[in-house]
LUMVO-21254 format. One record per residue (C-alpha): residue number from 1; chain; x, y, z. Coordinates in Angstrom, 2 decimals. Each point is the difference from the previous one (the first is absolute). Layout:
BEGIN
n;chain;c1;c2;c3
NUM;A;X;Y;Z
...
END
This chain:
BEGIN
n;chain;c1;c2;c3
1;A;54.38;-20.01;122.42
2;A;-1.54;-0.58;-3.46
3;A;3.67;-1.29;-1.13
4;A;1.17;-3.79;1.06
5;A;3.44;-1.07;1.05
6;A;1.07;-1.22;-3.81
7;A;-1.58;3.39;-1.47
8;A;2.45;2.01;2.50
9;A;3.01;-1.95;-0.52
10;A;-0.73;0.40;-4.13
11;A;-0.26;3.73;0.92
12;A;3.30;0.30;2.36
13;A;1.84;-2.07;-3.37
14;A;-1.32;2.85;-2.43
15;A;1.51;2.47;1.98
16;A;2.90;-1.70;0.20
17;A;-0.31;-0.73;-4.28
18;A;-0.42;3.49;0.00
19;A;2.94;1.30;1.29
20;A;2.03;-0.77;-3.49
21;A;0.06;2.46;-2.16
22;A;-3.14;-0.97;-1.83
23;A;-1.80;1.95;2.46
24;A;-0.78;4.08;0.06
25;A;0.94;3.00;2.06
26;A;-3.90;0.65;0.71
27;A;-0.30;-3.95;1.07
28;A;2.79;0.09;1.96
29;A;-0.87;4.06;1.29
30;A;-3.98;-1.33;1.33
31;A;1.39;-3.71;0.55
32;A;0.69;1.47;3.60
33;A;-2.66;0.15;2.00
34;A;-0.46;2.97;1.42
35;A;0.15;2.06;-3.15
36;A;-2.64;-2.16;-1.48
37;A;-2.42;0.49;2.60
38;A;0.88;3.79;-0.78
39;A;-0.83;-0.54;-3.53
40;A;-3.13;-2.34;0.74
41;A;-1.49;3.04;2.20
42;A;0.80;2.55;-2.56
43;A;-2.27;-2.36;-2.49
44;A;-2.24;-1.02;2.14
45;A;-0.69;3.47;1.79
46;A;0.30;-2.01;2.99
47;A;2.32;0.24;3.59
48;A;1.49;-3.24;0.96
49;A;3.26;0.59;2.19
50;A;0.93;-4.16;0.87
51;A;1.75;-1.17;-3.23
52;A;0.38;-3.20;2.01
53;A;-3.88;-0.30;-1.41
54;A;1.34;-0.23;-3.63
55;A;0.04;-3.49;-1.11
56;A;2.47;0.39;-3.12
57;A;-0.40;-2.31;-2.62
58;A;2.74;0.03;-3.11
59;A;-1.33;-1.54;-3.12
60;A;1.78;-1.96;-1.91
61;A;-0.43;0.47;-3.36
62;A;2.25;1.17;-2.96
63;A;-0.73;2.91;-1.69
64;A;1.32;-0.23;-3.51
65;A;4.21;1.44;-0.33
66;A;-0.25;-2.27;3.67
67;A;-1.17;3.07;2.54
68;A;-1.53;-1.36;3.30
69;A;-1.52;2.99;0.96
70;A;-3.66;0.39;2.20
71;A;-1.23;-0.42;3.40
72;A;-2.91;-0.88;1.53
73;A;-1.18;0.00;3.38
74;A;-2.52;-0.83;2.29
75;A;-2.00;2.67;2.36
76;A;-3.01;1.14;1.49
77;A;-1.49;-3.08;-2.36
78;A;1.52;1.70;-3.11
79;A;2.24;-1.80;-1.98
80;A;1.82;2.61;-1.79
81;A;2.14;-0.78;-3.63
82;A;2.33;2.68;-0.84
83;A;2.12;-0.40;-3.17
84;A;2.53;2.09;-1.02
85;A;0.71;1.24;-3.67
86;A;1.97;1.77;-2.46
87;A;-2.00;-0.70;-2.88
88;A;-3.81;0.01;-0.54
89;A;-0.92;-3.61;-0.16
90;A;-3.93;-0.74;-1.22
91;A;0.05;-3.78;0.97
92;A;0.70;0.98;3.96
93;A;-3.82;-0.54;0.86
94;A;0.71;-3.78;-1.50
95;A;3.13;0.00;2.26
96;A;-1.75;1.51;2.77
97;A;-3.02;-3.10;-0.40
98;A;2.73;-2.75;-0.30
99;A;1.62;1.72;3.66
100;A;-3.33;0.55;1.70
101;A;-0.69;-4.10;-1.04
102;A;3.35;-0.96;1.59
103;A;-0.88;1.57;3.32
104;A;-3.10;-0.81;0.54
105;A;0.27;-3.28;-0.82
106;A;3.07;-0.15;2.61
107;A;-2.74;1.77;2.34
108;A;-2.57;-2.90;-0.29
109;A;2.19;-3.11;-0.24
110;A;-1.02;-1.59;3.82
111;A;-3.70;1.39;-0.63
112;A;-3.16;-2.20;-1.04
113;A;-1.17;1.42;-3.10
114;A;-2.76;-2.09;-0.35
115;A;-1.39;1.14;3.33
116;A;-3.06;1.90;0.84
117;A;1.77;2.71;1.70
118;A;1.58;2.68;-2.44
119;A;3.31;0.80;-0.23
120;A;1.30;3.15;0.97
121;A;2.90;1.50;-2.09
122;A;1.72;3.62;0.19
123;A;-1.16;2.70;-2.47
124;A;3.14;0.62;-2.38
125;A;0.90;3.45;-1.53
126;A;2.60;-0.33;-2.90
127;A;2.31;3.40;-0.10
128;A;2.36;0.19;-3.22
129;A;2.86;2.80;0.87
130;A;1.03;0.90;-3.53
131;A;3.60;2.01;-0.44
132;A;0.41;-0.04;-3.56
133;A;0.92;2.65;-2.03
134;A;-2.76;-0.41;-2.50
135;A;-2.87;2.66;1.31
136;A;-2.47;-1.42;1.70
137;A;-2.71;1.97;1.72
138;A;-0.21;0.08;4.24
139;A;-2.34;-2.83;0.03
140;A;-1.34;-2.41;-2.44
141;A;-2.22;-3.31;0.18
142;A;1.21;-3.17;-1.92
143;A;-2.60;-2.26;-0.17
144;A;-0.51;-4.03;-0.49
145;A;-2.71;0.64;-2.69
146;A;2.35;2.43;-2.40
147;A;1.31;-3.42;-0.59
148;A;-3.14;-2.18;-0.78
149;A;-0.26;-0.58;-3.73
150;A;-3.61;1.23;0.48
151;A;-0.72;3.10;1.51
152;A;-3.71;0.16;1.96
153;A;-1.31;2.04;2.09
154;A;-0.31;-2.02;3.02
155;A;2.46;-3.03;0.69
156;A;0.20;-2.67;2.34
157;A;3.94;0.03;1.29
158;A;1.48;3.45;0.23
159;A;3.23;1.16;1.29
160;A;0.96;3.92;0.72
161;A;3.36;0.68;0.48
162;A;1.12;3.81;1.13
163;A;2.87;1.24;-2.38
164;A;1.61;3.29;2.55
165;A;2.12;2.09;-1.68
166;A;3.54;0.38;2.38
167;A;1.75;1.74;-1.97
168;A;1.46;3.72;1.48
169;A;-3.14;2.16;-0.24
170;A;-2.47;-2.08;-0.24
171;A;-2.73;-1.31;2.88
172;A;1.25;2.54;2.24
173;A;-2.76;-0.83;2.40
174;A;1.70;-3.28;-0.38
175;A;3.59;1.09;0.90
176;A;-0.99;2.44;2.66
177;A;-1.45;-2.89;2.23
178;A;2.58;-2.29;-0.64
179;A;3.77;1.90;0.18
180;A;1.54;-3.17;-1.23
181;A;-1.79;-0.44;-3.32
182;A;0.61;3.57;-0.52
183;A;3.74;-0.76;0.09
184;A;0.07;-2.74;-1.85
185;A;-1.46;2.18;-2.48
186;A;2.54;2.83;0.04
187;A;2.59;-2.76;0.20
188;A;-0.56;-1.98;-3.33
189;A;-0.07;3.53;-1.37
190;A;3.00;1.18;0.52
191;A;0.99;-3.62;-1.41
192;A;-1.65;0.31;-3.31
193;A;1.07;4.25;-0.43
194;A;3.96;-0.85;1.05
195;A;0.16;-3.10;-2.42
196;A;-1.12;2.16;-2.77
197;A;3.37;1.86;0.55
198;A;2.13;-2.67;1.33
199;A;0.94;-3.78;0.03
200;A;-2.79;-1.74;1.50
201;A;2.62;-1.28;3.13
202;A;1.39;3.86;0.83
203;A;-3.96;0.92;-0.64
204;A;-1.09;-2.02;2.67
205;A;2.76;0.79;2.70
206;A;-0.60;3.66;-0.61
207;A;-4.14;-0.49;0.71
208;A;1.18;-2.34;3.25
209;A;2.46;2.58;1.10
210;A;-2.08;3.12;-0.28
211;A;-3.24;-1.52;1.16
212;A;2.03;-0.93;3.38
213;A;1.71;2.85;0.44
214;A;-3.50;1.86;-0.55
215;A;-2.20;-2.14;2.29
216;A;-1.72;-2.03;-2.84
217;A;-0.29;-3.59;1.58
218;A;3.38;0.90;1.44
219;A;-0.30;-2.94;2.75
220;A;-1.15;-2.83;-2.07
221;A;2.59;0.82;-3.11
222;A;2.63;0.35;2.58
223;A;-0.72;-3.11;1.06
224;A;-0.52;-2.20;-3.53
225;A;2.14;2.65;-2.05
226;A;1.99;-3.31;-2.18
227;A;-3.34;-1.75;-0.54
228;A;-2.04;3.53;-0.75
229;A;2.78;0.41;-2.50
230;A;0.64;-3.72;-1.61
231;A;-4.30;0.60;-0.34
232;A;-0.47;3.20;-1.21
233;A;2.50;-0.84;-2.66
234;A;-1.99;-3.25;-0.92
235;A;-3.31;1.62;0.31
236;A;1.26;2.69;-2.31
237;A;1.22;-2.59;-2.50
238;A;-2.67;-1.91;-0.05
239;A;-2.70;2.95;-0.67
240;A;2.28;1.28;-2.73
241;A;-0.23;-3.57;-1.58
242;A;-3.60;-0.39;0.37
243;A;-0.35;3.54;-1.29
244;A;2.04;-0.85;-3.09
245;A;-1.63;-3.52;-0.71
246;A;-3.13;1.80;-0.28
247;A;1.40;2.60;-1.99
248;A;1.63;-3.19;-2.61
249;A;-3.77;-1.89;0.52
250;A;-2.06;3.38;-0.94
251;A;2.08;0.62;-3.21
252;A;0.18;-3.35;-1.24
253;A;-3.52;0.02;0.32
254;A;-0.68;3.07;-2.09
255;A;2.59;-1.53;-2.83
256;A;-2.20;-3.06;0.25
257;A;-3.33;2.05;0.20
258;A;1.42;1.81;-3.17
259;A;1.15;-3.26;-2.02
260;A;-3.52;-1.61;1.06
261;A;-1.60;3.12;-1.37
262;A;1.62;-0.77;-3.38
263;A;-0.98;-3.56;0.17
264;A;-3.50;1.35;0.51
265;A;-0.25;2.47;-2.57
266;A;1.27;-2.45;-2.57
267;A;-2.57;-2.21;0.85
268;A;-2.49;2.64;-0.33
269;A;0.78;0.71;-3.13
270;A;0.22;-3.64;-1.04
271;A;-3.50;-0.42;1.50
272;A;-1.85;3.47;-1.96
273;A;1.59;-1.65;-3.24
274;A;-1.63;-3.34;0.52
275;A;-3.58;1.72;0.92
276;A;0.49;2.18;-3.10
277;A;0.19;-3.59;-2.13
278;A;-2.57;-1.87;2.19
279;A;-2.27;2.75;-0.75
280;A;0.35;-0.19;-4.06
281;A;-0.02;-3.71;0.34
282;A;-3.18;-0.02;1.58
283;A;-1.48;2.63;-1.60
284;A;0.36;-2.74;-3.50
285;A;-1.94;-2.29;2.33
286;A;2.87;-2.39;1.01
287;A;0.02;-2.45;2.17
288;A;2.20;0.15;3.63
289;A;1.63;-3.13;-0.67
290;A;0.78;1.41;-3.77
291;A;1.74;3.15;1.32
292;A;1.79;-1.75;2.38
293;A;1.55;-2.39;-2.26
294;A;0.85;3.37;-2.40
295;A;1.17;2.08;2.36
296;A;1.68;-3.16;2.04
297;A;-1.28;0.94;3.39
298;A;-1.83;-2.45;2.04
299;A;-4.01;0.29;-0.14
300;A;-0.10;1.06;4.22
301;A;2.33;2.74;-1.05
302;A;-2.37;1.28;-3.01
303;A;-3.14;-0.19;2.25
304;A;2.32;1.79;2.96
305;A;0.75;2.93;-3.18
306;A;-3.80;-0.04;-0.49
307;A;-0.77;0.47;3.36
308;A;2.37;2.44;0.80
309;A;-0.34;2.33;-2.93
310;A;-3.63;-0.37;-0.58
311;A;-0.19;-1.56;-3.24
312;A;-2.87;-2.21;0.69
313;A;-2.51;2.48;-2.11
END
């Protein structure tokens, strides 16, 4: 087993963390085994029937508004991150880096790294399962370098991430190989279209009660049907929030772009009529230091004006 004793305890904790309400209906749907081995074949295009193989792995990490919500596991030499999301996040390749660190540092803690025989660490594959209700297309890469503040060609660390598009009618490859992500699916949309219409409490009993009587994860909502609910409420909530702080953050920004604008046209203007006196001034052959002191501008600032406006002739 790649993981030691501490690193499984940690993990059997997280799950434990995870059962307060900070956690999500998909984390807590594929936190069982067996339908996470479903999922990882439906990925994977692979067969595996022993989930007793899976080596799950909960992450602890906070995602901001507090959700704990990704798993990771270990097989066939894979070590797989799956994150779930509501909104599209840019920095999760960052997150991703900081994760894969974690691990494989836990991996390699008893080895000798200053050996002459290599180490030999899993090959990861970082899934982001995106539910939002921004459109997103079926697939998408996020990338470590969109973030660099230089953009080349070739880099030296890079990071792929899979964005997969869950929501109902989408990757329907996807959902045909694995029933329970297809579910899920038709699930949070009968959330979101009911709360439209009704209080977001009656919205979500409605979606629990018609999905079981229908067949829709019937056995595991049956089963979890006060936590599904005391979730989907919170998950709803918090999406809504996130959805309106961006909302607040994108039109403050545009009042700010348009008072910045003002501040920069004024200074335009301030700077044409300075080039427009520069240009006289030096056109009667004075000095820099001269128009400076007339004009009461510093001398860097004149030979800036010069510069800028191409007065220098």
């Amino acid at each position: 087993s790649y993981m030691g004793q501490t690193k499984n305890n940690r993990a059997a904790e997280n799950l434990a963390a995870n059962r307060n309400y900070k956690s999500t209906v998909f984390a807590m749907l594929f936190g069982d085994r067996e339908r996470l081995l479903g999922l990882y074949n439906a990925i994977s295009g692979k067969n595996y029937q022993d989930p007793e193989a899976l080596e799950i792995n909960t992450l602890e990490n906070a995602i901001y508004m507090g959700m704990k919500n990704d798993l990771s596991f270990l097989i066939d030499d894979r070590l797989s991150l799956y994150e779930h999301q509501s909104t599209v996040n840019p920095n999760m390749p960052l997150r991703f880096l900081f994760y894969i660190s974690d691990l494989y540092s836990g991996m390699t803690t008893d080895e000798n790294f200053y050996g002459r025989k290599a180490l030999s660490i899993p090959i990861p594959c970082f899934v982001i399962f995106y539910n939002g209700s921004e459109p997103q297309p079926d697939r998408k890469i996020l990338r470590l370098s969109d973030l660099y503040t230089v953009r080349m060609k070739e880099t030296q660390l890079e990071l792929t991430a899979v964005l997969l598009n869950i929501n109902r009618n989408h990757n329907r490859e996807l959902m045909e190989a694995c029933r329970d992500l297809k579910d899920y699916a038709e699930y949070v949309d009968r959330v979101r279209k009911y709360a439209r219409e009704l209080p977001l409490s009656e919205a979500v009993e409605r979606a629990i009660s018609e999905c079981i009587q229908e067949g829709v994860l019937k056995e595991f909502l049956e089963k979890n049907r006060v936590e599904v609910k005391k979730m989907s409420i919170y998950e709803y909530d918090q999406e809504k929030h996130i959805r309106m702080e961006r909302q607040d953050a994108w039109e403050d920004g545009m009042q700010e772009g348009r008072r910045e604008g003002i501040k920069e046209g004024e200074l335009r203007g301030r700077n044409a009529q300075l080039s427009e006196l520069i240009k006289k001034k030096l056109a009667r052959g004075k000095s820099i230091s001269r128009i400076a002191e007339e004009l009461e501008e510093t001398e860097e600032r004149i030979q800036e004006l010069i510069l800028e406006y191409g007065l220098e002739e």
